[in-house]
Phi, psi and omega in degrees: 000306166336295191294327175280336195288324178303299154305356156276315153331282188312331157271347165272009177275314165307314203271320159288304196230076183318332173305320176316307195297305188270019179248327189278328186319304168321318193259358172285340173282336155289324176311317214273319169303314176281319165275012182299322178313289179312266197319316191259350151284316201295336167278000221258301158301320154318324185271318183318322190296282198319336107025282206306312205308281188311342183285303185276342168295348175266334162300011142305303182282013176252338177237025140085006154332131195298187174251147192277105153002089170281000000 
């Protein structure tokens, strides 16, 4: 669904101002490329958070603590 709402912007972004349209088409693999780095520390914190999480929750759970209501 993401993906069509893009393609639809991007044709009515063609259909007003097409120069606009073929320079963001062009410039998008570079975009996606320079933000690959932040997505992969973001992922990277996300998992090292989740770690921490479970390192200090097993001794709860090792001594039979409920599991907390997500």
């Amino acid at each position: 669904m993401k993906t069509l709402f893009a393609l639809g912007v991007w044709c009515l972004l063609f259909v007003l101002c097409w120069p606009l349209a073929i320079l963001a088409l062009l410039l998008w693999p570079l975009v996606w490329l320079l933000s690959l780095p932040f997505r992969l520390v973001g992922i990277t914190f996300s998992a090292v958070f989740a770690f921490l999480r479970a390192l200090f929750m097993l001794p709860a759970r090792l001594l039979g603590g409920r599991a907390a209501a997500a």
